[in-house]
N, C-alpha and C positions, 0 to 999 in steps of 0.2 A: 537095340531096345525092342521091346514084346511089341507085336501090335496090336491094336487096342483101335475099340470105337468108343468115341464119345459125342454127348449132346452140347452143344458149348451154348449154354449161358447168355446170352447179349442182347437186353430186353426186348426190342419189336422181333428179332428173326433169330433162329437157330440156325447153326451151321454145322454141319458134320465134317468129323475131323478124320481125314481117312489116313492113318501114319506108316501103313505098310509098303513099303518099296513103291515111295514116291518120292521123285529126284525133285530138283529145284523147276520152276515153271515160267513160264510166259518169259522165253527169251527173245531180246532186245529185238527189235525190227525198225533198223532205222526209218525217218523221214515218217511213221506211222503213229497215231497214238498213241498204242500201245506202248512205245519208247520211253515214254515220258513219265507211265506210270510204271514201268518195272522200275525205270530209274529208282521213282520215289522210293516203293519197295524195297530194293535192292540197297536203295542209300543207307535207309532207316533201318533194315535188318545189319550194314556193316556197322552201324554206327552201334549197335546191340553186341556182334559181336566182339568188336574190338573194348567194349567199356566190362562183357564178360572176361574176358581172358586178362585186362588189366585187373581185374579184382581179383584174380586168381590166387591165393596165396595170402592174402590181407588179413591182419586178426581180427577176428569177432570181439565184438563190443558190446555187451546188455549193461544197461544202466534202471537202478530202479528205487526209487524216490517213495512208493507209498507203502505204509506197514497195517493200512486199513482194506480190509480182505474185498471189502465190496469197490475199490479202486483202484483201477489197474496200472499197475506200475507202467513206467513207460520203459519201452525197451528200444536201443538203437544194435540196430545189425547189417551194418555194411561191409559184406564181402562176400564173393564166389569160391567155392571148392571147387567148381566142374575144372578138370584138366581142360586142353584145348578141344580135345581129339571130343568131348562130351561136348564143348560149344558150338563144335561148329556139325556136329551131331543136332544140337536141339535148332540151330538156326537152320537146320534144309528141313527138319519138319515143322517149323512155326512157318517155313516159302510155304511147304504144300499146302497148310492149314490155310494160308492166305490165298491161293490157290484154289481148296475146297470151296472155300467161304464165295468164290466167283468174285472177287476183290483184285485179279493179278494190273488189271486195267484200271484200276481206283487213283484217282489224282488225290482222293478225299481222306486227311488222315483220321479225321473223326470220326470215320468209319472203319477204316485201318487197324488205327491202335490198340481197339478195345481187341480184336481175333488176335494179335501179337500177343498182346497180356494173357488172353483166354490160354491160346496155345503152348505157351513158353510153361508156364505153369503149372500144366494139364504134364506136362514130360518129367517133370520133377518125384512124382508118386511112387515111378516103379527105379528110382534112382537111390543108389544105399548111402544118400546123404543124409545124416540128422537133422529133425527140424529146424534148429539153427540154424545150420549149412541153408539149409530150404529157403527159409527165411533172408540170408542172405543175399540167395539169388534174387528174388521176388524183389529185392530194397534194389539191388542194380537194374533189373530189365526196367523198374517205373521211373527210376531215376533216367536212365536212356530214352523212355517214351515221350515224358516231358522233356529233356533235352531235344527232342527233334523235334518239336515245336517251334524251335528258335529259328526266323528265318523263312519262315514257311506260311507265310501269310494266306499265299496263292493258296494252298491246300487246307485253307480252311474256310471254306466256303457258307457263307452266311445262311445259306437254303439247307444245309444240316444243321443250324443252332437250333438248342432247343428255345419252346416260349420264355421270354423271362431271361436269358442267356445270351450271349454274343458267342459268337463259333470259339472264339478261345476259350473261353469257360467251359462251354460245352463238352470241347476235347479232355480236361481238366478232369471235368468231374466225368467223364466216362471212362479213363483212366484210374481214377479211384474207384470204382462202383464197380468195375470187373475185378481190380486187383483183390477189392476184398470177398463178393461176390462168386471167386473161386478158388479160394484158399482150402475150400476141401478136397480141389483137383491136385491141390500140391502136396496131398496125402499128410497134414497137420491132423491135429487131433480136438474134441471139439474142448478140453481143455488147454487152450494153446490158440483158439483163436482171438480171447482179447489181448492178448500179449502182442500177437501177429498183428491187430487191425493196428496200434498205436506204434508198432516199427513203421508199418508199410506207407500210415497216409504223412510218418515224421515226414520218411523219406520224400512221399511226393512233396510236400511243404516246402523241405529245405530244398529242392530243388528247384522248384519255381523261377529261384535267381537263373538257368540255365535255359530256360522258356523265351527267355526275350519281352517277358510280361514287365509293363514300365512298372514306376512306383505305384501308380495313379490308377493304374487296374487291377492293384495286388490284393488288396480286399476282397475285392469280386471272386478272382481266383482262390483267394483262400474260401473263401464261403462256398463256392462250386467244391473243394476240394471236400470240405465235411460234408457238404450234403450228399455229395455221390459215394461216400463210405458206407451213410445210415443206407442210403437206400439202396447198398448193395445186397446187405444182410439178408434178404428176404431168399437169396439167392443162393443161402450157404446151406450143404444136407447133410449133414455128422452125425452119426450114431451117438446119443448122449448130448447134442448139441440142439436147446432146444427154447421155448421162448423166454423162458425162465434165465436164460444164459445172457440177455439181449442187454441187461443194465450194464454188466462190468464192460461190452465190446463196446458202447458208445461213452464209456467213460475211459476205455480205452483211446478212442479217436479222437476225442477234442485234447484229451493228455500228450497224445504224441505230435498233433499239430501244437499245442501252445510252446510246449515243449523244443521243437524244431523251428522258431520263428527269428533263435539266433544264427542261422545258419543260411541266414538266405541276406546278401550280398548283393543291391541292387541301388544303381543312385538314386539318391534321392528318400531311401529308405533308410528312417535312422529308428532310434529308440521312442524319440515322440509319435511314432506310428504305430505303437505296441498295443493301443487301447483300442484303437479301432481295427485293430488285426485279430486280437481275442472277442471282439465283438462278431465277425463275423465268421469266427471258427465256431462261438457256440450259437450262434441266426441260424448259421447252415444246417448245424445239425439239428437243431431244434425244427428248422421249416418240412425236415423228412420223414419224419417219427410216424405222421398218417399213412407212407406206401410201403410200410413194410408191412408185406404179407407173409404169415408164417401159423401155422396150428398154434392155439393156445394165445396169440397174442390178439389182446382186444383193446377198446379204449379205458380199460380199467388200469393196464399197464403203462399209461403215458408219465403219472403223475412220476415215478419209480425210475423210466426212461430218463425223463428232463432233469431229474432229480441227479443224476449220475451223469449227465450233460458238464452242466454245472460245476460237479465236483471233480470229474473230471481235469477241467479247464483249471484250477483256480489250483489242484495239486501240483500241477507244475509251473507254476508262476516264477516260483523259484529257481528253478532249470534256465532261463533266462541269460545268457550274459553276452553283455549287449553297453557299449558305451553310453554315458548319460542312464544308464538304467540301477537304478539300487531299490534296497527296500522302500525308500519314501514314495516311489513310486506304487506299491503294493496297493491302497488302498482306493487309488484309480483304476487299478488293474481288475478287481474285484468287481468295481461298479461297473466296469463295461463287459464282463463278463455276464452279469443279470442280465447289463441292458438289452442285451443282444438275443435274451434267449427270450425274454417277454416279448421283445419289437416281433419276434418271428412266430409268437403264436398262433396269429391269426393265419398262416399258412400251414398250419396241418389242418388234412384234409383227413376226416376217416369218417367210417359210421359209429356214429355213438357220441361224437364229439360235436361240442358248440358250445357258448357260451358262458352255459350256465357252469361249465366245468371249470374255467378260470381261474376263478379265485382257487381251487385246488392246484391247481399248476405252480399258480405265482407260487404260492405258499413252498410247492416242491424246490422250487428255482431259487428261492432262497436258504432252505432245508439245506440243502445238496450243497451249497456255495458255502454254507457258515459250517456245517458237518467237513467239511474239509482242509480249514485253517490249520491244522495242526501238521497238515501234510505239506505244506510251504518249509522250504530249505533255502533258509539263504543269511548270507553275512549280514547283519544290522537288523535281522525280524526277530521277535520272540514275543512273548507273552503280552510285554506292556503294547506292544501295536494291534491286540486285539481289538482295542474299542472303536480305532479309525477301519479296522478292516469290516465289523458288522455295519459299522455305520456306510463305508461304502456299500456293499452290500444290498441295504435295502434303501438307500440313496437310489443306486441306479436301476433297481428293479421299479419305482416311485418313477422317477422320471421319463421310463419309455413307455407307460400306459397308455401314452396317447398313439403310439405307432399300431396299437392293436386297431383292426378293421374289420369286423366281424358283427354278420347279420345277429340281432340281440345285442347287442354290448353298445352301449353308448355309458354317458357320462353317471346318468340315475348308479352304474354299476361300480363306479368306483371307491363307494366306502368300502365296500367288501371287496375288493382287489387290495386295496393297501392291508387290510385287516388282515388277509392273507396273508400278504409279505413279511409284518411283521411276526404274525404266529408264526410262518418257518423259521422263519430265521433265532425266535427268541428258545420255541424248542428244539434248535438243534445246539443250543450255548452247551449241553452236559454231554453232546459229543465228541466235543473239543479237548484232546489229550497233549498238552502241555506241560515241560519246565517250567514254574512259575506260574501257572495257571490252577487255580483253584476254585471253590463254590463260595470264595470271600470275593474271590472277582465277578460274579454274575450281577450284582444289585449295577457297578460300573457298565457292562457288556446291554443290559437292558435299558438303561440310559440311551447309549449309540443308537439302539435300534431303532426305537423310537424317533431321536434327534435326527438319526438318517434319512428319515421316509417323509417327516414333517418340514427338514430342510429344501426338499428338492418338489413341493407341493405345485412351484409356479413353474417347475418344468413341464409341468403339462398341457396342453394346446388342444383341449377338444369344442366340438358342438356343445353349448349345454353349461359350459361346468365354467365358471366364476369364481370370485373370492366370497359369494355367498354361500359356496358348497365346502368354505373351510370347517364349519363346524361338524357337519357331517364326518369328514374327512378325519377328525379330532378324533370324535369318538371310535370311527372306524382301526387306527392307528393303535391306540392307547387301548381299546379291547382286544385287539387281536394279541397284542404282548401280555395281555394279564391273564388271558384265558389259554395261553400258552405254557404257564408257570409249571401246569403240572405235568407236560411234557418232557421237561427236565430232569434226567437223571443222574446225579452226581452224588460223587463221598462227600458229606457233609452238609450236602443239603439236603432241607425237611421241610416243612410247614411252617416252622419259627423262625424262617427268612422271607417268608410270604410279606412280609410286612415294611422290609426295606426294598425288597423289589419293585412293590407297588409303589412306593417313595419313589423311584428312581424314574420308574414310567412317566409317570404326570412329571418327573422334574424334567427328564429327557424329554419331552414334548414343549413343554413351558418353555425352558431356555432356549428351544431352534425356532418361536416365534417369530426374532427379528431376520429370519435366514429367509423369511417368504417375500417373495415381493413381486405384487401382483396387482393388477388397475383395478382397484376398489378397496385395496386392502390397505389400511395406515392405524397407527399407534391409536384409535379411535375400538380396533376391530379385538383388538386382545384380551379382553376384559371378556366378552363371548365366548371367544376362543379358549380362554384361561378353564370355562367353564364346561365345556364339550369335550376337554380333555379330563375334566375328576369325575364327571358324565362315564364319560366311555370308559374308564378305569372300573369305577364302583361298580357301572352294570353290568362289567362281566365277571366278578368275584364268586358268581354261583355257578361260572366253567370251573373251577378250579376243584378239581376231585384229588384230594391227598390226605394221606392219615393224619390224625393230628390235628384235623383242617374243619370245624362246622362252623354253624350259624353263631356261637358264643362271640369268635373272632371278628367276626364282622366292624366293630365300634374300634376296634386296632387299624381295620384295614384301612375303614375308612379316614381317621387322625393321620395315619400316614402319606394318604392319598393328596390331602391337603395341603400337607406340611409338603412334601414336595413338589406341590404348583406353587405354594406361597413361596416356598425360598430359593424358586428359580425366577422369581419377577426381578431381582436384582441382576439375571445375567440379561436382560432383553434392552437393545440398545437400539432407537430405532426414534426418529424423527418425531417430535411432540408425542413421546411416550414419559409422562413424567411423573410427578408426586400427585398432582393431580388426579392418573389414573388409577390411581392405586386402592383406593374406595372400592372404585365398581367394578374392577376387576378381583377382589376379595370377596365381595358380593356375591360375583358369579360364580369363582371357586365353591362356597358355600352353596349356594343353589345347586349348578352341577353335580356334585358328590349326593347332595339331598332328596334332587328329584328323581335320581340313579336306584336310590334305594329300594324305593318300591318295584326298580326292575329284579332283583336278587329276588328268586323262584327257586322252592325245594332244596331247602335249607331249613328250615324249618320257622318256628319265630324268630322274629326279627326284635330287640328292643330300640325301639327307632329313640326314644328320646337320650339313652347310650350313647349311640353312635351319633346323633348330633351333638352332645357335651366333648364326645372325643372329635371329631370333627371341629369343634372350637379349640380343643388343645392341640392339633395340627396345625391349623392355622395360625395361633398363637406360636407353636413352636418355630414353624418356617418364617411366622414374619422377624423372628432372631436374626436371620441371615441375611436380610433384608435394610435391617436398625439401618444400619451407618448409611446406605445408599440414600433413606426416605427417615432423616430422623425429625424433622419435625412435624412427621405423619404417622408414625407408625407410636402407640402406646393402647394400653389395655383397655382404654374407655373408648377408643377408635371400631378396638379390635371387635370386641362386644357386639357393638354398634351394626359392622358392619356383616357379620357372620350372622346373627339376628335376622338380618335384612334380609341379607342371601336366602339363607333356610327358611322366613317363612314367606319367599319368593315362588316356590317351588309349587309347582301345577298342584302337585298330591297335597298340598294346605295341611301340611303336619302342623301339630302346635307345636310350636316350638315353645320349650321348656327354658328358664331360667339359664343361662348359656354364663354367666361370667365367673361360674367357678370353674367352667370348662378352660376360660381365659386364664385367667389366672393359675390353676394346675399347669396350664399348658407354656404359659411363661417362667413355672420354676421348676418342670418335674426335668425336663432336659437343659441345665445353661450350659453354655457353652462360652470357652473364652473370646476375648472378644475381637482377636487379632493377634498373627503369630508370623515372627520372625526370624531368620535365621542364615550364617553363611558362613561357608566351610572356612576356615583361615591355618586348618593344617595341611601338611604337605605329604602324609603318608596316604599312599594308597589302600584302598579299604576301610578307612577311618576316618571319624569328622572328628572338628575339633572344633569351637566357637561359643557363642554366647544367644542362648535361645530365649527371645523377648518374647512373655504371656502377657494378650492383655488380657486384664477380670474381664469374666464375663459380667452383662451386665445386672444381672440377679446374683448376686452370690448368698443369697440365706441360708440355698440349702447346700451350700459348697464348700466342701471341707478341705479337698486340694484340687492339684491339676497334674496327672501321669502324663507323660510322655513316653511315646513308644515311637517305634517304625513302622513304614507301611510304603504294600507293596503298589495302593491304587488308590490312595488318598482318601479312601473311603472307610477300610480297618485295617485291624492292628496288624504288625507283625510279630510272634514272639511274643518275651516279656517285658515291662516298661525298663528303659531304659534312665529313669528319674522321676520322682516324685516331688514335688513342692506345695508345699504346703501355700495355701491363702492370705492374702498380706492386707487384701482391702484396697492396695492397687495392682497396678500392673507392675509383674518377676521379671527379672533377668536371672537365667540360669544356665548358671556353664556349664558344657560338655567338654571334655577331656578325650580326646583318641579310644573316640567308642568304635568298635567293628562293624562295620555295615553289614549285613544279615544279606544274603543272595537274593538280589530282587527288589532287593528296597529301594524306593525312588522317592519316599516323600517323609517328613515328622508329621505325627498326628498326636492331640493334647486332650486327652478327654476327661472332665471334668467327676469330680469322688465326690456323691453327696454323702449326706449323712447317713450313715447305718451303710457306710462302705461301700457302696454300689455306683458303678461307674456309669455316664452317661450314655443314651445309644447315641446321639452325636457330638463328633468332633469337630476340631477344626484342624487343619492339614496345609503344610507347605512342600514344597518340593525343594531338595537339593543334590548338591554338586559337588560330588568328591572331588576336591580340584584335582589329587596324585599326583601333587606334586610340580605340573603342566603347567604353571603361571607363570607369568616374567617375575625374576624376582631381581630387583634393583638396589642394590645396597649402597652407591658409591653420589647414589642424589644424595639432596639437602635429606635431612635424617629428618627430620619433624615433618614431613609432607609425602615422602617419597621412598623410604623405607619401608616396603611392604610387600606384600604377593598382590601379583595382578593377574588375573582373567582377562578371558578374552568373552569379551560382552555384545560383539556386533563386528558390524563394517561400516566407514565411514567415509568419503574421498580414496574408494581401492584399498585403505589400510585397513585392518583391524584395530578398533577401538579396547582398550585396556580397564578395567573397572577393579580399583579396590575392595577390599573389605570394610574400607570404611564410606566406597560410594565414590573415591575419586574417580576421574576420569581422565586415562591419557588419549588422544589424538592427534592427527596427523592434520595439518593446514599450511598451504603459501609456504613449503620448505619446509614448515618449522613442527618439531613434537611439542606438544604442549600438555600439560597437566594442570587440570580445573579442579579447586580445590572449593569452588560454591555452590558444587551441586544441582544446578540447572542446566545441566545436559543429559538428556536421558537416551540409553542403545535400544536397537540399533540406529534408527534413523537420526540419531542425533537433533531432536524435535527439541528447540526452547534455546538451540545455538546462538545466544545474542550479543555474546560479549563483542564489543566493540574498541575502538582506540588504542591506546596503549596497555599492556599487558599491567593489571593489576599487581599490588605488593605481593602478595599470596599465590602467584601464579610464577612456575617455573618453564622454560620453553629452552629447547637447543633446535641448533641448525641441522636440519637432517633427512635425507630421502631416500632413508635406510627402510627395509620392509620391517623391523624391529623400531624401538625407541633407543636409542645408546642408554649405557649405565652409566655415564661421567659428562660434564662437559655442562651442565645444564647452569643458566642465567637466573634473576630474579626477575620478577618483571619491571621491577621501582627500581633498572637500573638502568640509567640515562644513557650511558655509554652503548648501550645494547637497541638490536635495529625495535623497532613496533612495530607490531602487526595488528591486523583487523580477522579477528573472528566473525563472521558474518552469519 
């Protein structure tokens, strides 16, 4: 091999690497020092070479999961090309390197390792391996470095740990921070180094299990592992490699650690440790972003940095596989991905950075998170699990606010932290390229976001901040999502979705009301809250820049802003929250949206007495969804009443105009039916078959029938209707026949045809279940009871409980299957189990502690000869 000088790399001290015609060094001198540490040396280079020469020969493996060019795919590459005669070539000049360094007498591997890494590396350049080959090598020496950690307690002496670190950590992350630090010693290219960062820190990851690091420390280590990657960078010098290059390498590294976290084999470490493992892959790398030094990179770059952190991490959530681990998991996995990257903000250190930059970050850290959903691969994810994944999301980004610790930031700053969270996350929904994902699913997706950030309100623990800073909080939430709308770039959406969007905002806040729970906060506080959430909607409608889009729309925006705080008061379940509050919490809706108005600036005129008539038709309309929860509260002379109140509650003293034809329009220009039923009782796959119960809605003047169609999100249509029925004055039954379920579809939705043919903008929606066939089917019971296709509805006593078409119920009790034919048992928990004594006439029961029910054999209960049992 050429000889060659080099500068090696290794933060406090350089060490010159002299590689010309120097044998191996510092031989053994028993009973002396010295002994001890060539040992170590000697130990830890055989244990290099011998894990070299077993790689030798092994296939190359790249694997690559992401098709979005700013995220780096993850690559894995484990194996050596070098012949022997090459190995044990690069291992007598990594001795002398160790040698050079004045390291031969070193007991310390923390000082050791990092010259091993540097040197091994540094041989690789002038070698006619492909960077693959290259790479290979690089994935076995770190792999062998962290291996000889195992065991070696002695050699890692506390007085080299860095501040903040324990000597095992330490060692960890100085091993990552060379390996990546001098990958342009290994003569890569500076296209090829985020590919390289996210093989290399896999491999240290997945190695870990070989460290001897218990369960209980493995977090630590993993978060030392990402931070010593980021803060290697600083370190790398490629022609063409440059600060611009720095997003994809760190969105390479938390990729290839999330990625590698099945790989690591340690007791005690199972799949419920998966959330706090990606927690502290993107902490880590987030706490390092202030010490890379590099031309061109400044504090302008961070947002872009974290942002690809994030995205990163959450790309290969999917790569995973890990017992107890599936997609249901996903939506946890998410939230501690944010959590981890907000908790660590307050450890970048740079110039230019403080507090005031925050809410930019957060905003990135959800960006970056939700921009990368589509790059998730795995059995049981798709489309429909978007709205739990935004909602973890800025759930968990919401709940570590309080881990921030930074001079400037106290609690005053948190409206504008969540308003952040939500704006990233809601503009980066048109990033999201999906199967079954469309711009019909974003009104659903902004929902989540909201409900997310509003859910996890009392995970916070600061100085300062109470359940009196909820309404702040409201407004902060609910504008950051509406002034984010025009961020959204998608096929098919325009300006003339602006209006269910903002429906969905105030609905997704409303409804995670009862998700807060916090010392001051009770069903007393929601009527305020109801109104800082159509506050915070309306006063940000003059962010919203898109064609299509002025001042005209306003009086739309604001009726729908209403109507989706009104008809999420039925989802809010929550201790003395009842009919009673339902007055002043309509009240406040109204005021809120009212007193909002006068915030909308540069737009031009405004006609306020418009937009409060539509405003009353909002609230009129939401309180639809509402009726059956609060029906001897809710009617048009109430409604009037209480919208009146509201609006001319409001600080700015608009007059409020004559409102109860705003009522009234607003209670029949949208009906809606007024409850809707439905269950699959055919057996072919693909197709439903059953009997779809409409009930009237409650206005039908202006309703000429009721469409039914599919849908993909409960919210619109799919396709074209699938039936029409005309108006009867009461409530339809209308069959469906082995219609084809359309790709994606998961719910019926029934929307209502006034007059002059125009169909309502809302429906009402159910969800169903192509059984395919999959149900017990029992033909050989009593034929009037027991004759039918069963589902499977729950679990009950270990067994699976059974449910009809018509709502029976089989189950398992005291030996015996039983089928309840009175309808007071309901899955899964089996809540309202009361039947007692002897088995009623109408109930059939066999002997059985079969995991099925038998088809034959079954008793009456009116039959004396036959044992009783007690249903308890």
């Amino acid at each position: 091999m050429e000889a060659r000088f080099e500068i090696v790399k290794v933060w406090s001290f350089s060490v010159i690497i002299l590689l010309a015609g120097l044998g191996l060094s510092g031989c053994s001198k028993s009973g002396s020092p010295a002994a001890s540490a060539t040992s170590l040396a000697s130990s830890v280079l055989g244990e290099l070479s011998a894990k070299l020469k077993a790689a030798h020969g092994s296939s190359l493996s790249v694997r690559s999961n992401s098709a979005k060019a700013h995220i780096t795919s993850r690559v894995r590459i484990t194996s050596s090309d070098l012949t022997d005669a090459q190995v044990d070539e690069l291992i007598t000049e990594v001795t002398s390197a160790v040698s050079s360094a004045g390291l031969s007498d070193s007991t310390d591997l923390i000082a050791l390792l990092p010259v091993i890494e540097v040197a091994a590396e540094g041989q690789l350049a002038d070698t006619s391996l492909t960077s693959a080959e290259k790479l290979g090598v690089i994935n076995v020496v770190v792999k062998s470095l962290v291996a000889s950690l195992d065991g070696r307690e002695a050699n890692l002496p506390d007085g080299s740990a860095e501040t903040g670190r324990s000597a095992f950590e330490t060692a960890v992350n100085n091993i990552s921070e060379t390996a990546i630090g001098n990958l342009d010693d290994a003569g890569l290219s500076a296209s090829e180094v985020a590919g390289a960062a996210s093989a290399v820190v896999g491999s240290i990851v997945g190695a870990l299990d070989d460290s001897g690091v218990s369960a209980a420390d493995l977090n630590d280590a993993i978060k030392s592992v990402t931070a010593g990657a980021v803060g290697g960078l600083s370190d790398i010098s490629l022609t063409g490699f440059d600060a611009s290059d720095l997003p994809a390498v760190v969105s390479g590294i938390t990729n290839g650690a999330v990625g590698a976290l099945d790989d690591i084999s340690i007791t005690g470490y199972d799949s419920s440790d998966l959330q706090a493992a990606v927690k502290g892959i993107t902490s880590g790398a987030t706490s390092e972003l202030g010490n890379i030094e590099m031309s061109g990179y400044d504090v302008n770059d961070l947002p872009a940095m974290i942002g690809e952190i994030n995205a990163g991490a959450v790309a290969c959530l999917g790569d995973i596989s890990m017992s107890g681990y599936d997609s249901t998991d996903l939506p946890a996995m998410v939230s501690s991905v944010t959590e981890g990257s907000v908790s660590a903000l307050d450890e970048i250190s740079m110039t230019g950075y403080d507090s005031s930059d925050l809410p930019t970050m957060i905003s990135s850290i959800t960006e970056g998170a939700t921009d990368a959903l589509d790059q998730v691969a795995m059995t049981g994810y798709d489309a429909s699990d978007l709205e739990s994944m935004v909602k973890g999301i800025t759930n968990g980004a919401t709940g570590a606010l309080d881990d921030i610790s930074m001079a400037g930031y106290d609690s005053s700053d948190l409206p504008a932290m969540v308003n952040g969270i939500t704006g990233g996350a809601t503009g980066a929904l048109g990033d999201i390229v999906m199967s079954g994902y469309s711009s019909a699913d974003l009104s659903g997706m902004v929902a989540e976001v909201t409900a997310g950030s509003v859910a996890a309100l009392d995970d916070i623990s600061m100085t300062g901040y109470d359940s009196t800073d909820l309404n702040a909080m409201m407004e902060g939430i609910t504008g950051g999502a509406t002034g984010a709308l025009d961020d959204i770039s998608m096929t098919g959406y325009d300006s003339s979705d602006l209006a269910d969007m903002v429906k969905e905002i105030s609905a997704g806040a409303t409804g995670a009301l009862d998700e807060i729970s916090m010392t001051g906060y009770d069903a007393s506080d929601v009527g305020s809250l109801a109104g800082s959430i159509t506050s915070g909607t309306t006063g940000a409608l003059d962010e919203i820049t898109m064609t299509g889009y002025d001042a005209s729309d306003i009086g739309n925006m604001v009726k729908y802003i209403s109507a989706g705080a009104t008809g999420a008061l039925g989802d809010i379940s929550m201790t003395g929250y009842d009919s009673s509050d339902i007055q002043g919490t309509i009240q406040s809706i109204s005021e809120g949206a009212t007193d909002a108005i006068s915030d909308i600036n540069g737009m031009g005129s405004i006609n306020v007495n418009n937009a409060l008539a539509a405003l009353a038709e909002g609230a009129s309309w939401g309180a639809q969804d509402i009726a059956d929860e609060f029906p001897t509260v809710i009617n048009s002379s109430n409604l009037e009443a209480w919208v009146e109140a509201g609006a001319a509650a409001s600080p700015d003293a608009y007059t409020v105009p004559d409102l109860a034809g705003g009522i009234t329009t607003g209670a029949s220009i949208d009906p809606m039916a007024s409850s809707l039923s439905f269950t699959d009782t055919g057996t072919t796959a693909g197709a439903i078959t059953g009997t779809l119960s409409i009930g009237a809605a409650g206005n039908e003047s202006d309703v000429v029938s009721y469409k039914v169609y599919f849908s993909a999100n409960g919210t619109s249509k799919t396709g074209s209707a699938i039936a029409t029925v005309s108006k009867t004055g009461a409530d339809i039954d209308q069959d469906i026949s082995a219609v084809s379920v359309p790709a994606g579809a998961t719910h019926l939705i029934v929307l209502a045809v006034k007059t002059g043919n125009s169909e309502s903008t809302v429906g009402i929606a159910i969800p169903f279940t192509d059984i395919s066939g999959t149900g017990l089917l029992a033909t050989d019971a009593e034929e009037l009871i027991f004759n039918s296709v069963y589902t499977i509805a729950g679990t009950y006593n270990g067994k699976n409980i059974y449910r009809s078409m018509a709502g029976l119920f089989i189950f398992w009790e005291d030996g015996y299957w039983i089928i309840n034919s009175t309808n007071q048992l309901t899955a899964p928990g089996m809540e309202g189990a009361t039947t007692s004594g002897k088995l009623s006439s109408v109930q059939l029961y066999v002997a059985s502690t079969a995991s099925t029910p038998p088809a034959s054999g079954w008793y009456f209960g009116s039959d004396n000869s036959a044992s009783t049992i007690s249903v308890q």
